[in-house]
Structures are given as structure tokens and as C-alpha cells.
C-alpha positions in Angstrom: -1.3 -41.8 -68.0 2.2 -42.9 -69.2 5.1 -41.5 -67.7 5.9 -39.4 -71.0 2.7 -38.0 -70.9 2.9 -36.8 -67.5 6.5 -35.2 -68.2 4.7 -33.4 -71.2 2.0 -32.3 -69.3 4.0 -31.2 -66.2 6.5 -29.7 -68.0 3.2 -27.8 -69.7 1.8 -26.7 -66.1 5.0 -26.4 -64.3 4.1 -29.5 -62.1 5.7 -32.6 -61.2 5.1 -36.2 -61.9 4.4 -39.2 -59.7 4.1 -42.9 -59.7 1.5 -44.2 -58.3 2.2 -47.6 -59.0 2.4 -50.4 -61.9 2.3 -47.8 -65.2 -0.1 -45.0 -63.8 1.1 -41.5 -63.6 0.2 -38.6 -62.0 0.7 -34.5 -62.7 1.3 -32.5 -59.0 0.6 -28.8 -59.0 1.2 -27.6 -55.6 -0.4 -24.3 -55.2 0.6 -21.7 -53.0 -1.8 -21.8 -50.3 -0.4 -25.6 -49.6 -3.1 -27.3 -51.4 -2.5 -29.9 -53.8 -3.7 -30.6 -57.0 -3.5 -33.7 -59.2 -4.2 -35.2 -62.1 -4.7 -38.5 -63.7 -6.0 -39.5 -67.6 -9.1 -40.0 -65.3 -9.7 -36.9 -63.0 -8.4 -33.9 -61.5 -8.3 -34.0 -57.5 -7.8 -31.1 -55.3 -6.3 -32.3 -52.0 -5.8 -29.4 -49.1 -2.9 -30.9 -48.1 -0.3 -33.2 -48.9 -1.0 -35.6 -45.8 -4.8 -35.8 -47.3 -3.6 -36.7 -50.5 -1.0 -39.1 -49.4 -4.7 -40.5 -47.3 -6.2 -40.3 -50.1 -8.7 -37.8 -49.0 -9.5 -35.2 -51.8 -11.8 -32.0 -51.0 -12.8 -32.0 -54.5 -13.1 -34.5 -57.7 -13.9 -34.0 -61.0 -14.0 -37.1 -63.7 -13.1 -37.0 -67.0 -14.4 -40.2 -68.2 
């Protein structure tokens, strides 16, 4: 998504935004149990930590495409 969509959408969810590189933007919700979740204009990811997002390991994946 473009970086004013992922401000709208953050603002929406009380989340914050991310580059992830080039034009691709990301929505992070960071839950209170320390688990991470993000989204793209492709998917939602749920990450149980911030190291195994930052590995790119999600626990869960759901596409929206």
C-alpha cells in the first residue's frame, strides 16, 4: 500500500506505519501480549514477536488476494 494509505489505516486501528522498502507500506499493531500484527494491501501476518517479524517468521498468514 502507499504511504497515505497506511497513515489512514493506522490512524484507523491505532497502529503504526512501516517501510518496507521501494513504495510498499505496512500497518503495525502491536498487541499487548508482545505479539505483532501486520498488514499489507496483500495479507495480514501475525508475528509472536518482533525479532520473528524482523526474520520474517509469521505464526499465522492470511491472503487477501
Amino acid at each position: 500500500m502507499t504511504e497515505e494509505q497506511a497513515k489512514s489505516v493506522a490512524d484507523a486501528l491505532g497502529g503504526d506505519t512501516w517501510q518496507s522498502g521501494g513504495e510498499t507500506w505496512l500497518v503495525l499493531l502491536r498487541r499487548a501480549d508482545g505479539a505483532l500484527v501486520v498488514l499489507s494491501d496483500e495479507s495480514v501476518c501475525e508475528y509472536k514477536t518482533e525479532e520473528a517479524f524482523e526474520k520474517g517468521q509469521p505464526a499465522s498468514t492470511v491472503l487477501l488476494c
